[in-house]
C-alpha positions, 0 to 999 in steps of 0.5 A, spaced: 626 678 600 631 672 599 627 667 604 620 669 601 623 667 594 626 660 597 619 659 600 615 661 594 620 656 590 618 651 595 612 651 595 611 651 586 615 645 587 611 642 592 605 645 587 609 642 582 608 635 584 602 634 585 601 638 579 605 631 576 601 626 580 594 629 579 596 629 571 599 622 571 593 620 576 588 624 570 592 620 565 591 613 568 582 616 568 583 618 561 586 611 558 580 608 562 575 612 558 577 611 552 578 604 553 571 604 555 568 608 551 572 603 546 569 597 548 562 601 548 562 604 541 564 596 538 559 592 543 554 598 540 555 597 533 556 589 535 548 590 537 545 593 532 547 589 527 543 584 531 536 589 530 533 589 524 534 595 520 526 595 519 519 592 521 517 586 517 514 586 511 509 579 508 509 580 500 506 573 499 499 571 499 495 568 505 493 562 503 492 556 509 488 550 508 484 550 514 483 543 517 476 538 517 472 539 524 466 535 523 466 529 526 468 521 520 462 517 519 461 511 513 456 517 510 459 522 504 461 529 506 464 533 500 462 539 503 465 539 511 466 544 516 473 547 516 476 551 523 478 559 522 484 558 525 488 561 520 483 567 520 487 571 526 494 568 524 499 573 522 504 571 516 509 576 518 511 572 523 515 568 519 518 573 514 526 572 515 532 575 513 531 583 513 536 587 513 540 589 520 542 595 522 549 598 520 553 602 524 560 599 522 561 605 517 565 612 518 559 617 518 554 612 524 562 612 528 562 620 527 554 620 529 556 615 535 562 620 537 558 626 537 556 627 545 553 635 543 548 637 539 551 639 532 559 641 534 563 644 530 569 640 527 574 645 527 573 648 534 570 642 538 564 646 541 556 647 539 555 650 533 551 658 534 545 657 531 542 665 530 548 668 533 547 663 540 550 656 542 544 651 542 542 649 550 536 645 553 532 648 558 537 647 564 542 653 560 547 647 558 549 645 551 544 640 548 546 632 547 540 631 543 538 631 536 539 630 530 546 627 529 548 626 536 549 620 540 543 620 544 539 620 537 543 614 534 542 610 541 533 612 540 533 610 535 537 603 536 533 602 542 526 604 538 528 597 533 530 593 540 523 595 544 520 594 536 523 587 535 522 585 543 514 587 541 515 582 535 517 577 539 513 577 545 508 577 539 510 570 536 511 567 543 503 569 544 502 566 538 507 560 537 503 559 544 496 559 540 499 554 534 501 549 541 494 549 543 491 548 536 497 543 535 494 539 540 487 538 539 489 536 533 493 531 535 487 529 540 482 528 533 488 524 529 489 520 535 483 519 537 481 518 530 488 513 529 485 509 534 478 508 530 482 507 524 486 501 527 478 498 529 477 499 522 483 495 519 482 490 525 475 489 522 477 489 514 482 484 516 477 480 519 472 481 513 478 480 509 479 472 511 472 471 512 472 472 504 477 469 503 476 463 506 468 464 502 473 464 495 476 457 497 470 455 499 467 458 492 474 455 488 472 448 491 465 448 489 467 451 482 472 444 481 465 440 484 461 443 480 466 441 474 467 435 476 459 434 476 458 436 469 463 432 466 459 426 470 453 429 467 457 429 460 458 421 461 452 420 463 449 423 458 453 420 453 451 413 457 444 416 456 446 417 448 449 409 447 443 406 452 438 410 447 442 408 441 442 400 444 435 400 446 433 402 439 438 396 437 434 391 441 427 395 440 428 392 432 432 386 436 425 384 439 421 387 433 424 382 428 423 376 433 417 378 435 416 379 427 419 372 427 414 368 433 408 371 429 411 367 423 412 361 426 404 362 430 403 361 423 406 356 420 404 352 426 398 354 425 398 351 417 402 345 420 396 343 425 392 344 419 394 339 415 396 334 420 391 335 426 393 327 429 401 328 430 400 335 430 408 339 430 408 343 436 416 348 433 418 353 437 425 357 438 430 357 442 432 363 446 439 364 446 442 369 450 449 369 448 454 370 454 461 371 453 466 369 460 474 369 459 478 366 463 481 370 468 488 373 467 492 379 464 487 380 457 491 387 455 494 394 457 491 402 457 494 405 451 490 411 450 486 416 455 481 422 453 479 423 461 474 429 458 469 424 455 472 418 460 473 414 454 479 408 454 483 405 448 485 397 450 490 394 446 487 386 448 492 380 447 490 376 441 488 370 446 483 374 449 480 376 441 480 369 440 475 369 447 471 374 444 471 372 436 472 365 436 478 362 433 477 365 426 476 372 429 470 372 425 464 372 431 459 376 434 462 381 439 459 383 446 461 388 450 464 385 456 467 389 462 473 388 465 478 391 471 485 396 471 489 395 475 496 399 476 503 396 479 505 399 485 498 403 486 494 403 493 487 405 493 481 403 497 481 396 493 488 395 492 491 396 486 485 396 482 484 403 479 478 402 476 473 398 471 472 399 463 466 397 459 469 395 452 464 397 447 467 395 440 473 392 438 477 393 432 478 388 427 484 390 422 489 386 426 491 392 431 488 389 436 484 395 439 479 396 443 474 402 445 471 402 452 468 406 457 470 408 464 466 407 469 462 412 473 464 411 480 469 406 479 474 410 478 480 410 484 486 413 480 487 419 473 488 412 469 494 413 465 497 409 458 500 402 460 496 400 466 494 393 465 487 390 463 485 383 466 479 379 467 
């Protein structure tokens, strides 16, 4: 009896043992799977909060303007054809910031933890439904259903499967916007190119026109020159007029003159017939010459109507009235020339035509410029000289 108590107490020792490396063994595996149960519950809660809690919703309006396909021509188009590219796009595509999944609370933690169907708190097993515990069609208890693990894992993996389908979608799509993307670039650079033609020929057009507005600006600055000449000449017109009406009288009264003098010859011849008196006038055409030399300076210009005002020396109104200043006057024309000044004739800068002079002391004279003599603007205090 004694040696089967000593073998009995040997062998529940050696039992004992084992007992303790088993359940230090069994509590190493328990650690690791609460550890990895751990790790799985926060990567889980971690993922969802990655998945929309629901699919998106477009809550604005639709509203793309479609682009112009018809071909650009010089010719008017307000009504052109217009791609339907926008007809099969769909908005929700964009829609962003809904909210995430949540499962970072208590109540998702518990339902996380829950591996059977409805387990009772209290006694950590399946509650009875109607007297009996809920199993599958195998005989074990349920790990389905509302409220466990497995129904919270369906559902996150049906917002995963949802938003993999949402994405494959816009991948298609962002692969359809690409391709039309592209022909829109083939249109705007082809278009780009005919638009860079189009300048290059409006450059061209524009220093065409440009140069035609010099051309045009020269014509308008001839045109004006041209009527200022015409100007003068009609006012030469006017004063050749006014002076071949003068000498129209002259030649009136000197023709009035030789028919009194015919008939004075005639009475003379009548009472002497022997020594008959043949009288006749003289035809004087008085000509005034000065003498070379300075005869003044230009003390007044009006280029409008080319006309000069002379201040002469009182030499040269001697010359041109005699001594007493009292005489006939004569229009007389004389030279401009400019110290300092080359021309194509030297210094000479044009010819006046003095008309009138003043006879109140001043010693002013009133001359026309000549038309084509002209080299230079004439300018007060250039010399006058015979």
């Amino acid at each position: 009896m004694g040696k089967a108590l000593k073998i009995l107490t040997v062998i529940v020792f050696v039992l004992s043992i084992v007992a303790f490396v088993l359940g230090m063994m069994n509590f190493n595996k328990r650690e690791l799977l609460i550890a990895r149960t751990n790790v799985l519950e926060t990567s889980i809660i971690k993922l969802a909060g990655t998945l929309e809690a629901a699919d998106p919703v477009f809550e604005g309006v639709s509203d793309h303007t479609e682009y112009d396909i018809d071909e650009v021509s010089d010719m008017p188009n307000d009504t052109p054809a217009e791609s339907d590219f926008w007809s099969t796009y769909k908005d929700v595509y964009e829609v962003m910031g809904g909210a995430t999944m949540n499962l970072n609370n208590d109540a998702s933690k518990v339902t996380l933890r829950q591996y059977y169907y409805k387990v009772n708190p209290e006694t950590n097993k399946p509650d009875y439904v109607n007297g009996k515990p809920q199993k599958n069609a195998l005989g074990v208890y349920r790990t389905d259903g509302p409220g466990t693990m497995s129904e919270l894992l369906a559902t996150i993996q049906d917002r995963a499967n949802k938003q993999q389908s949402l994405l494959n979608e816009t991948r298609d799509q962002l692969k359809i916007v690409r391709e039309e993307l592209e022909k829109v670039i083939d249109l705007l650079n082809a278009e780009k190119k005919a638009h860079r033609q189009s300048k290059a020929t409006i450059t061209s057009l524009n220093k065409k026109i440009a140069d035609l507005e010099v051309q045009i600006d020269g014509l308008n600055k001839k045109i004006a020159q041209l009527e200022r000449e015409k100007l003068e000449l009609n006012d030469k017109i006017s004063s050749l007029e006014s002076e071949l009406a003068q000498k129209n009288e002259e030649i009136a009264s000197q023709a009035s003159e030789i028919s009194t003098l015919k008939e004075e010859i005639k009475r003379l011849s009548s009472i002497d017939a022997v020594g008959a008196v043949t009288a006749g006038g003289k035809d004087q055409t008085s000509s005034v010459i000065l003498t070379p030399g300075n005869k003044g300076e230009v003390v007044g210009v009006n280029a409008e109507y080319a006309f000069v005002m002379v201040k002469l020396t009182d030499d040269t109104m001697k010359e041109l009235l005699g001594q007493d200043l009292a005489g006939e006057f004569a229009p007389i024309e004389v030279m401009v020339i400019r110290d300092g000044f080359e021309g194509p004739a030297g210094n000479i800068v044009t010819r006046l035509r003095i008309d009138r002079i003043s006879r109140d002391g001043s010693n002013i004279g009133y001359a026309d410029n000549l038309y084509g003599w002209e080299q230079s603007p004439l300018k007060v205090g250039d010399k006058v000289i015979y």
